[in-house]
VEXBATOR-601812 format. One record per residue (C-alpha): residue number from 1; residue in one letter; x, z, y. Coordinates in Angstrom, 1 decimal. Each point is the difference from the previous one (the first is absolute). Layout:
N
{NUM "a" {X Z Y}}
...
//
This chain:
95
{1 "x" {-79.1 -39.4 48.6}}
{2 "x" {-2.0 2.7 2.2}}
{3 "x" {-1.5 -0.9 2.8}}
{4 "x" {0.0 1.9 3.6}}
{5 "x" {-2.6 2.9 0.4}}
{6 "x" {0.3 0.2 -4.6}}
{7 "x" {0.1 3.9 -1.0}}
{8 "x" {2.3 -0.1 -2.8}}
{9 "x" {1.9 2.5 -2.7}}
{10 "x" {3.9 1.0 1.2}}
{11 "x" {1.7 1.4 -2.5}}
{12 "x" {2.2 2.0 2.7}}
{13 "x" {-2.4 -0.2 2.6}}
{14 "x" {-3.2 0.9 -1.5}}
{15 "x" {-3.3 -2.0 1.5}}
{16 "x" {1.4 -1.9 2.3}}
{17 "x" {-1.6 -2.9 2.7}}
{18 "x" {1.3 -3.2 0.3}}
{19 "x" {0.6 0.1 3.8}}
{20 "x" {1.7 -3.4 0.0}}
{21 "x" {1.8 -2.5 -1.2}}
{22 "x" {3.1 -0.8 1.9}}
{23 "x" {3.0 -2.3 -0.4}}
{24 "x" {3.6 1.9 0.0}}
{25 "x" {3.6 -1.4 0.7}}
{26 "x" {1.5 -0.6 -3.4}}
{27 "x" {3.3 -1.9 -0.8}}
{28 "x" {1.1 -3.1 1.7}}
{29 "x" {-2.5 -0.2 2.6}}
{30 "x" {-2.4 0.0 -2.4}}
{31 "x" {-3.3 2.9 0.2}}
{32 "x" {-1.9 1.3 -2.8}}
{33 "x" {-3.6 1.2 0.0}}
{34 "x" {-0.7 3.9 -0.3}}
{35 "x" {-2.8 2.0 0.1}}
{36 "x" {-0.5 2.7 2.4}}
{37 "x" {-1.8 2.9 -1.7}}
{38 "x" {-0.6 2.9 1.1}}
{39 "x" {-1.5 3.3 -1.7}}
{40 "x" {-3.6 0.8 -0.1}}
{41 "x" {0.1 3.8 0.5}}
{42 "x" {3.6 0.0 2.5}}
{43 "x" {-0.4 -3.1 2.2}}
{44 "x" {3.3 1.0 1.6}}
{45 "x" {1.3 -1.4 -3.6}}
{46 "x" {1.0 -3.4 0.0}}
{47 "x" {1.9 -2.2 -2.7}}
{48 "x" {1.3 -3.6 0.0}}
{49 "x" {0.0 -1.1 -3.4}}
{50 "x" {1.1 -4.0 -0.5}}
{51 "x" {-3.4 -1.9 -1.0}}
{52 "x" {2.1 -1.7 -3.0}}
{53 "x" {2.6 1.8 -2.3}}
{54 "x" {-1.1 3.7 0.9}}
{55 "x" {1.2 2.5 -1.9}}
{56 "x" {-2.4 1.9 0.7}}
{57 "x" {-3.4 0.6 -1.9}}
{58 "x" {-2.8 -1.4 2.0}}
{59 "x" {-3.6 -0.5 -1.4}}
{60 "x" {-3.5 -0.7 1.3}}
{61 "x" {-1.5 3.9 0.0}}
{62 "x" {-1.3 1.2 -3.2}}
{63 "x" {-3.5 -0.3 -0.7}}
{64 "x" {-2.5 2.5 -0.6}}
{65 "x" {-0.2 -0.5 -3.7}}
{66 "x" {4.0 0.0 -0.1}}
{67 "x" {0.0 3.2 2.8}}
{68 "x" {-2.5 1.8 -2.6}}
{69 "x" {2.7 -0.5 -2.9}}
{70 "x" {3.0 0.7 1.8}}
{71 "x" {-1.9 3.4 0.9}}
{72 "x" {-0.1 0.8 -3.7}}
{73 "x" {3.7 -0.1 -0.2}}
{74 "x" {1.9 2.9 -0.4}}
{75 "x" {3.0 -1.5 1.5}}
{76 "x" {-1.6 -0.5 3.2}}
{77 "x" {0.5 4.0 1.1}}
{78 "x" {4.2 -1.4 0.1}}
{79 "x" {-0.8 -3.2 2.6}}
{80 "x" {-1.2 1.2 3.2}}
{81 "x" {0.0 -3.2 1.4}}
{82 "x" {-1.9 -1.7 -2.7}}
{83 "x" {-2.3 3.3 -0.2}}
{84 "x" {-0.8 -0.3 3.7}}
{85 "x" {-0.9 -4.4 -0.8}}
{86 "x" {-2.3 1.1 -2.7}}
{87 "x" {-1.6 2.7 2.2}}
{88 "x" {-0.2 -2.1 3.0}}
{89 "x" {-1.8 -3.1 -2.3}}
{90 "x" {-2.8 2.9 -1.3}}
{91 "x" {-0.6 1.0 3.6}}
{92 "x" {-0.4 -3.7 1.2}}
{93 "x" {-2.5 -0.3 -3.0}}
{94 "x" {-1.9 3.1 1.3}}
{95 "x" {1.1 1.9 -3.9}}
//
């Protein structure tokens, strides 16, 4: 589970901050936890994406070491989103 203030990897989001962690109505009564994230570089972007069963990619952000590789990957140039995480974890890292 990610915890409130986490950066983490969207896979249709991008980078994306963990604004919060909020309770939604579900069935029966019942509420289910979401996270709140919203984008790193369009902060008028926000997603609800359920903490359990997402269907949705999330991930901790890449590493440098991992951000170095994906770099080297051809197929990057065809994932802006992914291009713009990579780019964004160099930049972090001062690279």
């Amino acid at each position: 589970m990610f915890q409130k203030k986490q950066i983490i990897y969207s896979e249709t989001q991008g980078v994306c901050i963990v604004d919060n962690i909020v309770q939604l109505p579900a069935t029966k009564g019942e509420t289910l936890p979401y996270y709140v994230l919203k984008s790193v570089f369009d902060t008028s972007k926000v997603s609800y994406i359920p903490v359990n069963n997402h269907q949705v990619v999330l991930r901790e952000i890449f590493t440098e070491d991992e951000a170095r590789e994906l770099k080297k990957n051809p197929e990057l140039e065809k994932n802006e989103i992914l291009k713009a995480a990579v780019e964004y974890v160099l930049q972090q890292k001062g690279n």
